[in-house]
C-alpha positions in Angstrom: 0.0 0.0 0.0 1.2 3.6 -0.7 0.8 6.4 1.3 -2.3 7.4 0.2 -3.6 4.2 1.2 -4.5 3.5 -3.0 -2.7 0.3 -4.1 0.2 0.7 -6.0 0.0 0.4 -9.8 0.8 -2.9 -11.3 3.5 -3.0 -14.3 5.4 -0.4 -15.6 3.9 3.6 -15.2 3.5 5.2 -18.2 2.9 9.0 -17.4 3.5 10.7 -20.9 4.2 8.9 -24.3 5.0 10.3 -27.8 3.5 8.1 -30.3 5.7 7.8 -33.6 3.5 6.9 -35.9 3.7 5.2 -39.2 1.6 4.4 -42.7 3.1 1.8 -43.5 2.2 -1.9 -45.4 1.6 -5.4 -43.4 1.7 -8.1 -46.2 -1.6 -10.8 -45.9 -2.2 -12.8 -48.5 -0.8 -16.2 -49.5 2.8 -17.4 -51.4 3.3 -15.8 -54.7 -0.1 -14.2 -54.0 0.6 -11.1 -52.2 -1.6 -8.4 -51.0 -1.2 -5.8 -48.7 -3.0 -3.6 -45.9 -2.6 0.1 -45.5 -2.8 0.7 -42.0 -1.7 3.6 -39.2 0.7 2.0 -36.6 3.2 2.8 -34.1 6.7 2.8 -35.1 8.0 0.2 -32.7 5.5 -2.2 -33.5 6.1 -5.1 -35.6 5.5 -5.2 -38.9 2.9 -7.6 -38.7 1.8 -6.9 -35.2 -1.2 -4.3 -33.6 -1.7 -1.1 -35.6 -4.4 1.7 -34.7 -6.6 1.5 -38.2 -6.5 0.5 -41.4 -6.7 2.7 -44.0 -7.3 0.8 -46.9 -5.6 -2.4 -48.9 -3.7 -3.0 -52.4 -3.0 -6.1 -54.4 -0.2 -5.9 -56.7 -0.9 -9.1 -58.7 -4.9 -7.9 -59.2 -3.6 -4.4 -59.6 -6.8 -3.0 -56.7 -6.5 -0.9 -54.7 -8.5 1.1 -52.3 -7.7 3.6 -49.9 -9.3 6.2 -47.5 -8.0 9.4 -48.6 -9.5 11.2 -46.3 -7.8 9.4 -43.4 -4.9 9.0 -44.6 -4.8 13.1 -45.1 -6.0 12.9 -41.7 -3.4 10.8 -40.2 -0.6 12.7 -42.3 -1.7 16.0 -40.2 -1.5 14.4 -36.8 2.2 14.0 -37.8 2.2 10.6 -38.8 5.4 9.5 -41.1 4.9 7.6 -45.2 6.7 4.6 -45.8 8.4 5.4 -48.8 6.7 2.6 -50.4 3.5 4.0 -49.5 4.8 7.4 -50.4 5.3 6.6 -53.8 2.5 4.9 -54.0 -0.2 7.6 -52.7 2.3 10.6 -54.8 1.0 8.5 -57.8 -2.5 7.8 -57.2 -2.5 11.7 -56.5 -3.9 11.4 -52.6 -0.8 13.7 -51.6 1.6 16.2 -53.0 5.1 15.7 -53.2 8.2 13.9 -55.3 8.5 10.0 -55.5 11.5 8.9 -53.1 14.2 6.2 -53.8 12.6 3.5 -52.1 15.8 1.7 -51.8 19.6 1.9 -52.7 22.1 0.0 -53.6 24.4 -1.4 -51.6 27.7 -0.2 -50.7 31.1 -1.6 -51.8 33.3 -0.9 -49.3 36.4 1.0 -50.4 38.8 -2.3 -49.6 36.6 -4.6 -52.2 36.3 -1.7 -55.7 40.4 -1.5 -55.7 40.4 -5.5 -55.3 38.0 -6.2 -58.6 39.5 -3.4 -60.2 43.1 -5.1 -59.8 41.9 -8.4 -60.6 40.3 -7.2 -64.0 43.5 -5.5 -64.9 45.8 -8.1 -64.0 43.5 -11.1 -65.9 43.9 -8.8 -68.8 47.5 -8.6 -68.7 47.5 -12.1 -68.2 45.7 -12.4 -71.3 47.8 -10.3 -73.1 51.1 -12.1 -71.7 49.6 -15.5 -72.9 49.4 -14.4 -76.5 52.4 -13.1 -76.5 54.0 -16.1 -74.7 52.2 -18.5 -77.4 53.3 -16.3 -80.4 56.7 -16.6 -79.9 57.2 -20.4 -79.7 55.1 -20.5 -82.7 57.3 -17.7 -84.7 60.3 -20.0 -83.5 59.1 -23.0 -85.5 58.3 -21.2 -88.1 61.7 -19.9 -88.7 63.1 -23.1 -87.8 61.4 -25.0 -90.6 62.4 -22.2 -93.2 65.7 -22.9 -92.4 65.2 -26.3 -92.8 64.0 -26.2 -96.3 66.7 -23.9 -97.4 69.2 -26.3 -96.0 68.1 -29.2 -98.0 69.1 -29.4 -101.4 66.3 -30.1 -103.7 68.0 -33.0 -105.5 68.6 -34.7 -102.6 65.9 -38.1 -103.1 64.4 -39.0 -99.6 65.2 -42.7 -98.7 62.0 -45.2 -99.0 60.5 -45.8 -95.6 60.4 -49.5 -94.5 57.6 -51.1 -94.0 57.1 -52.4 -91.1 54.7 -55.3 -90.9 52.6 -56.4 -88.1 53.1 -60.1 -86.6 51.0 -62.7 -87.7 48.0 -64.0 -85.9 47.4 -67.0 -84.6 45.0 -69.0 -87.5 43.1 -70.5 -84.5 42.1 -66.5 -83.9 41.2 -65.9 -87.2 39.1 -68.7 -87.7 37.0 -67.6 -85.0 36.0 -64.5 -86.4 
């Protein structure tokens, strides 16, 4: 008991609270079958957890949508925030004023991994470039080499028969069985 003789309050006291707010999507809908409800929530909440209303729903694949223009234009002047998804979204149905924002970027490279590729391209293409150059000359080699050749023969010189060389005989049993 307190000192007022009141029982004291169960749980955490929550005197004052600022509410973020949010417009954001929840996704419903089945596998490859999305659709989505527009709904006012608190930031902190999950995405798919408790939010204060919903404001309307979209399906991508059906391409419906519906949406309660003037709550949302409501909700927006109590300070609540856009999802830039929904931003985008509600800047092109023409519900709000404003520019379409980059809904997502790119990721970084960090500085360490650009140099890295960078190197390895450059250094595969003077591989590339060594390996020609590397196969050309052998192949220049030879060819002088044979030129020399045929100069240094005369061209009366007859080249000697080759000899025939012939293969032993089978066995007769063998070849009467094929």
């Amino acid at each position: 008991m307190s000192v007022s003789g009141l029982p004291k309050p169960k749980g955490r006291r929550r005197a004052f609270r600022v509410l973020m707010l949010v417009i954001r999507f929840t996704r419903r809908g089945r596998r490859n079958d999305p659709s989505f409800k527009l709904v006012v929530t608190e930031q902190s909440n999950p995405v798919k957890g408790r939010f204060l209303e919903e404001l309307g729903f979209y399906s991508p694949k059906m391409k419906t949508k519906n949406f309660a223009k003037e709550r949302i234009l409501y909700w927006v002047s109590k300070g609540a925030k856009l999802s830039k998804t929904v931003n985008n979204l509600l800047v092109g149905e023409g519900i709000i004023q404003g520019k379409k924002v980059k809904a997502w970027r790119p990721k970084k490279r960090s500085e360490t991994e650009a140099p890295k590729k960078e190197k390895t391209a450059e250094a595969k293409k003077a591989e590339v470039v060594e390996t020609k150059k590397s196969e050309a000359e052998p192949i220049a080699k030879d060819v002088e080499k044979k030129e020399e050749k045929v100069e240094e023969q005369p061209e009366n010189q007859e080249t000697p028969d080759l000899i025939k060389e012939t293969a032993p005989e089978e066995p007769k049993e063998a070849a009467e069985k094929e």
